[in-house]
ZALOTI-980332 format. One record per residue: x, y, z of N, C-alpha, C in turn; residue in three letters. Coordinates in steps of 0.05 Angstrom, whole numbers, plus 5000, padded with zeros to 4 digits. Example, Ala and Ser with C-alpha at 12.3 -4.5 7.8 and 13.67 -1.06 7.14 Angstrom:
526448865156524649105156526449345156ALA525749555142527349795143525850015157SER
***
This chain:
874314664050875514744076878414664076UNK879314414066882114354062884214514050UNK881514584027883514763999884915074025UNK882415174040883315394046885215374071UNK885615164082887215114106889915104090UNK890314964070892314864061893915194045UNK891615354026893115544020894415794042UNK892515794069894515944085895915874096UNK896615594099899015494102901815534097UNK900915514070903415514056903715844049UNK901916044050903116334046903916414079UNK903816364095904116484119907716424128UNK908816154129911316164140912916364109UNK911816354087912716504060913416864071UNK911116944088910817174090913117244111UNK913117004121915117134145918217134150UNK918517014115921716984108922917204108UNK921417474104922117714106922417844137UNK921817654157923317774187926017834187UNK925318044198928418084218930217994230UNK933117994231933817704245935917904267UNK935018194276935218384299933518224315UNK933918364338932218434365930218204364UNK931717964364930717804368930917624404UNK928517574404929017564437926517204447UNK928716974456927916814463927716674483UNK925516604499925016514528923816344526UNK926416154540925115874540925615794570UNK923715524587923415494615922415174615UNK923015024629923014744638922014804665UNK918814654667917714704698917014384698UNK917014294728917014094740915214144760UNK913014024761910514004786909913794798UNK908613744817907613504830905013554850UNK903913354857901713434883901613074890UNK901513074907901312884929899312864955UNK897012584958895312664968895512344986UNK895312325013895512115024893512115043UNK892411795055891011785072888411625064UNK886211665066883811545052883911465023UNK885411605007886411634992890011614974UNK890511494963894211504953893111564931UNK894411894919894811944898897012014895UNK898212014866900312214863900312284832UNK900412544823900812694807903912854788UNK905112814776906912954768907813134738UNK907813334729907613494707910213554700UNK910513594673912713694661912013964636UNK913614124638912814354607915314494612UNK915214434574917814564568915714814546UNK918215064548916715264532919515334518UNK918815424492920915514476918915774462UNK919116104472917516184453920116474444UNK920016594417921016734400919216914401UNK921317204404919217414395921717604371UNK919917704351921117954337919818104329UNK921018384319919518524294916618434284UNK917618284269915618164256914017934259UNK915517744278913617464273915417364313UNK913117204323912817164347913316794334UNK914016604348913416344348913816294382UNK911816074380910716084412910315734415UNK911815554436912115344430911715264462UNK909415004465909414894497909214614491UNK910914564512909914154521909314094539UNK907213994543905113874574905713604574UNK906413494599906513224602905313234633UNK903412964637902912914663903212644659UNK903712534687903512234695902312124733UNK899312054725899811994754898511834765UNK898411724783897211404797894811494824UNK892711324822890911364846890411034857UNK891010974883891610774892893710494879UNK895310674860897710494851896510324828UNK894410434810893410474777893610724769UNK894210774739895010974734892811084727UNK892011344734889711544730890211754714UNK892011914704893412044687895911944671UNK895212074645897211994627896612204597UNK898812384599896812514572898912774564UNK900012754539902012904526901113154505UNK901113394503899913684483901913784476UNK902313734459905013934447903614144425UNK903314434428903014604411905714804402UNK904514854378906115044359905215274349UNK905715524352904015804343906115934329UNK906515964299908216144294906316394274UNK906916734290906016864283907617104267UNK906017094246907217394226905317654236UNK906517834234905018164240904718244225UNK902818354213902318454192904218864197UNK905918834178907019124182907819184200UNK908418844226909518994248908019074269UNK905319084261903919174289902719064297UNK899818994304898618884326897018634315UNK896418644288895018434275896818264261UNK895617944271897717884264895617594256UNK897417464230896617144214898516964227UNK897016744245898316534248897316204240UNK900216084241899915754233900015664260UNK898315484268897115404290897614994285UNK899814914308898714664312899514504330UNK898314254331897614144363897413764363UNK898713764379899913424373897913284407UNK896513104414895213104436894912734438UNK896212664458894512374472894112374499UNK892612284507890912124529890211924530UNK892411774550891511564553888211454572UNK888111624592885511534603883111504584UNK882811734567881211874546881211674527UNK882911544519883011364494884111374479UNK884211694473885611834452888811794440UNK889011604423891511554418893711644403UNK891111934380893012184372891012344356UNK890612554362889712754351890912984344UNK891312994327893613274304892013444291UNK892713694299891113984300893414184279UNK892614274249893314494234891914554227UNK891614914222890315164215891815304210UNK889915494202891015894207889015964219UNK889916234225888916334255889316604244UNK887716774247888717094254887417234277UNK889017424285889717554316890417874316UNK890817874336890318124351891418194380UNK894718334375895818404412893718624418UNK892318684430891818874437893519004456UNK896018874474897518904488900318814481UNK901718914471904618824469907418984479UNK908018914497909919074517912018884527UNK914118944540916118684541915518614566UNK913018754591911918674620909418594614UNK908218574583905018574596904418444564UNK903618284561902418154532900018074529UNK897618084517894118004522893917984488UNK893617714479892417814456889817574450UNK888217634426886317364422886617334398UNK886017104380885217014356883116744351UNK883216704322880416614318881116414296UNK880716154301882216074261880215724264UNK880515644243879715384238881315184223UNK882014974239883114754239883414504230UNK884514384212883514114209884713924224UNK882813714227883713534255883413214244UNK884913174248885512904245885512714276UNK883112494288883612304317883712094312UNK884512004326884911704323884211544359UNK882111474364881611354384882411024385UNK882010784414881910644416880110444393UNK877410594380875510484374874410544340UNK875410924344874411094316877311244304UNK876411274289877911494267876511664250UNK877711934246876212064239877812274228UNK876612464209878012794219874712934206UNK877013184212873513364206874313664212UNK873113824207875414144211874514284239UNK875114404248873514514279874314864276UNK872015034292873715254288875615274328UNK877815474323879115474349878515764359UNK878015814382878716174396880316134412UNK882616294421884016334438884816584447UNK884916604477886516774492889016834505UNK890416954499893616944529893917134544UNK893917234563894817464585897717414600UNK899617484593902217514618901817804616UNK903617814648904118094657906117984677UNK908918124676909918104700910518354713UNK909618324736908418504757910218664776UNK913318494774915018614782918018464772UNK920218524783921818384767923118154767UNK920617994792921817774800919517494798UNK917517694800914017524796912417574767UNK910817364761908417374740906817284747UNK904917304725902317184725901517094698UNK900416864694899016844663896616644666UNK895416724640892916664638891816564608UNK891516324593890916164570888416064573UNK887216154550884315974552883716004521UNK882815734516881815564476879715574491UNK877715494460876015394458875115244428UNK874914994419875114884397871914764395UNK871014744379868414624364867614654331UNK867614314336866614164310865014354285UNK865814394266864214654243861614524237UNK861314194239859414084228856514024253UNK858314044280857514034299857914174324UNK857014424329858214654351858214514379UNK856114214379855714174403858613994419UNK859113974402862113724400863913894397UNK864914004424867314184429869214174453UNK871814254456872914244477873514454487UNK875114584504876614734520879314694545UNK881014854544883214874556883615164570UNK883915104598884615404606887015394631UNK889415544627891815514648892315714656UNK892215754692893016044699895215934722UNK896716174718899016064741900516324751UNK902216314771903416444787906716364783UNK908316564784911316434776912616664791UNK914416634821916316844827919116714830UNK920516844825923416814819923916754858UNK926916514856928416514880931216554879UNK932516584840934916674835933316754815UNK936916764797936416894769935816724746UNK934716424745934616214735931716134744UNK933116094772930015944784927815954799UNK925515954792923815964799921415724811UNK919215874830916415714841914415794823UNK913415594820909915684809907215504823UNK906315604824902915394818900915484805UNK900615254795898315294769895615164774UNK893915274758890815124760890715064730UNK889714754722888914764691886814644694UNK885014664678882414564674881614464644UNK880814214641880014174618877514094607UNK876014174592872714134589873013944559UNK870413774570870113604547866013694548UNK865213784518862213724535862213524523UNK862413274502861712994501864312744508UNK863312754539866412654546866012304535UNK868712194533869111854527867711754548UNK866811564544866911334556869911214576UNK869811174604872111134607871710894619UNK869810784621868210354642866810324625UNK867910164605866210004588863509864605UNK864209714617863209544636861409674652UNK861009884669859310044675858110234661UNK859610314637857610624617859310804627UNK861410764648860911074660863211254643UNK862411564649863811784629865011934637UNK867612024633869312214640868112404645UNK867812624668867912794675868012994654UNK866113254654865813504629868713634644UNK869913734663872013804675874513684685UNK876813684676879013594691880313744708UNK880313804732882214074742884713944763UNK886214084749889414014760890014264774UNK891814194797893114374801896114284819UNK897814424813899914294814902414584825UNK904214494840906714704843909114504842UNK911214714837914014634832915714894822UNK917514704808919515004802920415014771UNK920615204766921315334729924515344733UNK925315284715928915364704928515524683UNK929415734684929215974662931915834647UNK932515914612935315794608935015964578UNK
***
């Protein structure tokens, strides 16, 4: 499984030395969120994502950073950093396309003190338009974690989806959803899914709110002391504002 991760590795950024260095077109955005909840309750919540994604001819690279930080009665209840990397070649340009897939992840509640995600991936726009993008792919990964307690790696396969459309020339919509599980073990899998809303108030800046949700089905331990276990669902949701740049 290594041997074959490793050889599409190394032919895929090869294949794509032959892009075009036309009509090249890059959008990148810094969003800032928060939610705030008082009363019976003090929480507070706050998010950060930076996006850097490349489109061309030939090869797409697609780049996000998630950061949250946040406190429930003045202990910290969130803490947890995802940085992914997708750079895709087209095969001839059109709709099928080989990508290198990877993913940097900690959580602090979780335990998780680093888990590092490379593959290849191949895909499919079924939609590629400069208002409307939908595509999926399918690849397997080798994973390297490192918990408070274990270490480990082991290969997983990944599925993924993306949907943007913007709807008019001031509003969007998008929609991401993974799904990752263990090759040795299908039952030992995760998921990630982000949908959000984004309308313009200039030509820079923008509102959004988002819903994310995160599935664990064998979640950590998070009370030693009691047994008790993280939640199979994390759902966030959060608004603020994007800087287009």
């Amino acid at each position: 499984m290594k041997r074959v991760i490793l050889g599409a590795l190394i032919a895929m950024p090869l294949a794509g030395l032959a892009d075009e260095v036309t009509n090249v077109t890059w959008k990148s955005s810094l969003a800032l969120g928060a939610a705030y909840k008082d009363g019976n309750t003090e929480k507070s919540l706050f998010t950060g994502t930076l996006k850097g994604d490349r489109y061309a001819p030939m090869s797409d690279w697609l780049n996000n950073l998630y950061t949250e930080y946040g406190k429930t009665e003045g202990v910290q209840t969130e803490g947890q950093v995802r940085a992914q990397s997708d750079y895709r070649y087209k095969f001839g340009g059109k709709n099928f396309f080989g990508s290198v897939f990877g993913e940097a992840y900690y959580d602090d509640i979780k335990d998780i003190r680093t888990r590092l995600k490379l593959g290849p991936n191949i895909g499919y726009y079924f939609i590629n338009k400069e208002t409307m993008k939908f595509d999926t792919s399918f690849g397997v990964n080798y994973v390297y974690e490192r918990t408070a307690t274990t270490e480990e790696d082991f290969a997983e396969y990944r599925a993924a989806s993306n949907y943007l459309w913007d709807f008019t020339e001031t509003a969007s919509y998008y929609f991401n959803i993974e799904y990752s599980a263990n090759v040795e073990d299908t039952n030992d899998g995760n998921g990630l899914l982000v949908t959000g809303l984004k309308a313009k108030v200039s030509t820079q800046l923008a509102m959004f709110v988002e819903l994310r949700d995160e599935y664990d089905n064998t979640p950590p331990i998070v009370d030693t002391a009691t047994g008790e276990y993280a939640d199979y669902n994390d759902v966030t949701i959060t608004a603020g504002l994007v800087y287009d740049f």
